[in-house]
C-alpha positions in Angstrom: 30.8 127.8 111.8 33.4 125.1 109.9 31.0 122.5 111.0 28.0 124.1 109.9 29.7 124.8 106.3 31.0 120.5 106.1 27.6 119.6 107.5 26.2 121.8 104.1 28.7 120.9 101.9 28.8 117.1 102.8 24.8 117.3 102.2 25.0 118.9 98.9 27.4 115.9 97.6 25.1 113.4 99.4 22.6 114.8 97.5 23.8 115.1 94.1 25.4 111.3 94.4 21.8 109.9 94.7 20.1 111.3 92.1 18.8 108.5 89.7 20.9 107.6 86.8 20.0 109.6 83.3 19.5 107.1 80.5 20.0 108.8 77.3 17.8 107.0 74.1 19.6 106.8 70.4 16.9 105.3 68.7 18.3 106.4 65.6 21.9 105.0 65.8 22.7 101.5 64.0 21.6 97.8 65.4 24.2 95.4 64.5 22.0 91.9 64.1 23.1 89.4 66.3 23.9 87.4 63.4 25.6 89.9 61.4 26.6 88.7 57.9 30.3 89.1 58.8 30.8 85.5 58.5 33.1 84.6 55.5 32.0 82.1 53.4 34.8 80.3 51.4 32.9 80.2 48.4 33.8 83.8 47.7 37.5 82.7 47.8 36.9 80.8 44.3 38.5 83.5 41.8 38.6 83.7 37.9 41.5 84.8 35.6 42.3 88.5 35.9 44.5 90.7 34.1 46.7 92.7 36.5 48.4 94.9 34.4 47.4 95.8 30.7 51.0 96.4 29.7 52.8 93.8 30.7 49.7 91.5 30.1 50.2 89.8 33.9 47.5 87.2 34.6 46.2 86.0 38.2 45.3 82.7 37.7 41.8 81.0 38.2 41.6 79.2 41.5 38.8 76.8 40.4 40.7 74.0 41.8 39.5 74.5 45.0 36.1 73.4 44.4 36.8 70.7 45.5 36.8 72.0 49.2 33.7 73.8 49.1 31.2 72.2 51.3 27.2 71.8 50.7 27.0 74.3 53.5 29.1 76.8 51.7 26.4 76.1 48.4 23.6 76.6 50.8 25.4 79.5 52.6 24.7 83.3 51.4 27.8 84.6 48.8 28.7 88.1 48.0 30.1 86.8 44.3 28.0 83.9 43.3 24.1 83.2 42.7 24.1 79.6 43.1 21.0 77.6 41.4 20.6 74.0 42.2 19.5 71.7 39.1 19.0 68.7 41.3 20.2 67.2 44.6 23.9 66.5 43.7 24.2 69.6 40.7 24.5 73.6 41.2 25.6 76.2 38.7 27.3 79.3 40.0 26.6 82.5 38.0 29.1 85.4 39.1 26.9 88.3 40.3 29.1 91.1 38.9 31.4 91.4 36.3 34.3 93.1 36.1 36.1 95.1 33.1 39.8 93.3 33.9 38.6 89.7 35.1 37.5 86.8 33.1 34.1 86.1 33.1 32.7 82.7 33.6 30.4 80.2 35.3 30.5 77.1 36.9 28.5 73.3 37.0 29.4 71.6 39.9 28.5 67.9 40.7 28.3 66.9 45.0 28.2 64.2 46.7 26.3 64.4 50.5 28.8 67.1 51.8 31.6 68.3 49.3 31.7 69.5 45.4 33.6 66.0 43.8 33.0 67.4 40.5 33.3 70.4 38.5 33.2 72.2 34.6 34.5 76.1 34.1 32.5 77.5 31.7 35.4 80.7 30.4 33.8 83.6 28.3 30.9 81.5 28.5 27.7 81.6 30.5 25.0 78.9 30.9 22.0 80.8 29.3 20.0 77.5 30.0 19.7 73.7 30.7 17.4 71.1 31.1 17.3 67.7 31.9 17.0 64.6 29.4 17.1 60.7 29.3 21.2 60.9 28.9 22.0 63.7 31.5 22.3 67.3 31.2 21.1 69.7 28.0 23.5 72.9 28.6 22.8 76.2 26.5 26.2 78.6 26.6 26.8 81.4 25.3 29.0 84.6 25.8 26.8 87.8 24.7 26.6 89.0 28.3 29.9 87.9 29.7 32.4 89.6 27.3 34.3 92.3 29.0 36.7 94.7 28.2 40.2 92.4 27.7 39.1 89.1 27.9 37.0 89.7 24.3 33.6 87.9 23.3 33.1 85.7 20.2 29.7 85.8 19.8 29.6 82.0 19.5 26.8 79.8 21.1 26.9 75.8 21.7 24.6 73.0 22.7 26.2 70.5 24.7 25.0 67.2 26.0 27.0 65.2 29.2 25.9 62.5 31.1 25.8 62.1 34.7 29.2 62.2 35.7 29.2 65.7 33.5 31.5 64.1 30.1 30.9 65.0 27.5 28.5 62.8 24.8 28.5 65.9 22.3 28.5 69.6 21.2 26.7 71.7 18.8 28.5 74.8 17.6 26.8 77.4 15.1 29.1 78.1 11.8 31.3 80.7 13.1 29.9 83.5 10.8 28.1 85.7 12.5 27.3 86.2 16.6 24.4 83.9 18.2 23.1 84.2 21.5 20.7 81.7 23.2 17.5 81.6 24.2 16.0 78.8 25.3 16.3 74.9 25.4 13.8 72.1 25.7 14.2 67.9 25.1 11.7 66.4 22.8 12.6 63.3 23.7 15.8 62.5 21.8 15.8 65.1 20.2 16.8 68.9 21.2 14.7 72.3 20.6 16.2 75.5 20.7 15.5 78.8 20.5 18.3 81.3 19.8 19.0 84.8 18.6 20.5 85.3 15.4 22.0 89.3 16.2 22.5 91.2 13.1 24.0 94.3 14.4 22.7 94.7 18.2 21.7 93.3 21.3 18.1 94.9 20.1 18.1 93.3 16.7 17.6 90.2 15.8 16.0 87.0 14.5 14.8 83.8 16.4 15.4 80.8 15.0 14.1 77.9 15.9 16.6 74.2 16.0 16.1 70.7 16.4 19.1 68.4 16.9 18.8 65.1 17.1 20.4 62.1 19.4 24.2 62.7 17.8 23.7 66.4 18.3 23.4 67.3 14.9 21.5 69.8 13.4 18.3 68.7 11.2 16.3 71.8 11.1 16.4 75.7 11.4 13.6 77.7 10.9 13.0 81.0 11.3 9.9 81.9 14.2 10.6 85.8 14.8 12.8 88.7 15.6 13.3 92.0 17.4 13.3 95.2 14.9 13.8 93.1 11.7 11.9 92.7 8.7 10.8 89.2 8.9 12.5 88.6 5.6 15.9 86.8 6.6 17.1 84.4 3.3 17.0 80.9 3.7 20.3 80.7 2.4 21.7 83.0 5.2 20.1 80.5 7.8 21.7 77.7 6.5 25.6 79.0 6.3 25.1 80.0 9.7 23.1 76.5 11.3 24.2 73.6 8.1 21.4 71.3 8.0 22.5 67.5 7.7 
């Protein structure tokens, strides 16, 4: 009878122990990519000023310095903080992608050579609304309407500057500090310089265009107004010219 019940019982095990394998499906759980984007790139190491601490007005201090150890392959590379535009083969501009109510905003130019950034300018408060490329260099359009932030306060000032290839400066245009500009648009005639650029009475959603031509030395030698956003169309002459002189 003992044998009988281990012959049953050694059966039942046998039995159960070969049964094929259940293989359970989670079709809905997560994938991770073989090339996840865990990767770090050090481009997103490059920090701006930031206040720490309103009261005691602490500063973190920019890092820009290390540029100089970003690689093309960083440029090329996806970031989490920068959209990176290229101009040309050997010239990017980094525009921060978010900005943030305690941090200084800003963005970059940076001149390469075949691997590394050799060169670079930081752009504070400013942005680079738009450039374009002439006979002596680089045509930059900067501005700080849509950086300002919440310490680090805007000034509603707009310039025009000119640098050659090595990014130095030849010369800058600045507005008459008297009321905020914003720009628009820039294009090179030649030597001279056409702009478009908002003239903001009160808000971001009114204003007047005016149109400026510099010439070769950067100065101004006409402003004319071409539009405007909920104006009347009937901006003085006299305003135009205490904020853009004509020489």
């Amino acid at each position: 009878m003992k044998s009988l019940v281990f012959a049953l019982a050694f059966f039942l095990i046998t039995a159960y122990a070969c049964q094929p394998e259940t293989t359970v499906s989670n079709e809905s759980a997560p994938v991770m990519p073989a090339t996840a984007s865990l990767i770090f790139n050090p481009l997103d190491s490059i920090l701006g000023d930031k206040l720490l601490y309103k009261q005691s007005g602490q500063i973190r201090r920019n890092n820009f310095g290390d540029l100089l150890k970003i690689t093309l392959s960083n440029l090329e590379a996806p970031s989490q903080l920068y959209a990176v535009q290229k101009m040309d083969r050997f010239h990017y501009i980094l525009h921060q992608k978010n900005s943030y109510s305690m941090a200084r905003a800003f963005d970059l130019l940076l001149e390469t050579d075949s691997l590394k950034v050799v060169r670079y300018i930081a752009f504070q408060d400013n942005r680079i609304a738009d450039w374009k490329r002439n006979e002596k260099g680089w045509l930059l359009m900067c501005d700080d309407w849509e950086n300002a932030n919440y310490h680090w306060q805007k000034k509603g000032r707009m310039k025009i500057l000119q640098l050659d290839d090595e990014l130095r400066e030849i010369w800058k245009y600045e507005p008459a500090p008297v009321q905020t500009v914003c720009g628009r648009k820039i294009s090179a005639d030649g030597d001279k310089t056409i702009c478009l650029v908002n003239l903001v009475l009160s808000s971001h959603m009114v204003f007047d265009i005016i149109r400026l031509e510099l010439d070769g030395k950067g100065k101004c030698t006409s402003a004319v107004w071409v539009g405007g956003e909920n104006t009347s169309g009937d901006l003085p002459e006299k305003f135009i010219r205490e904020v853009f002189p004509v020489q």
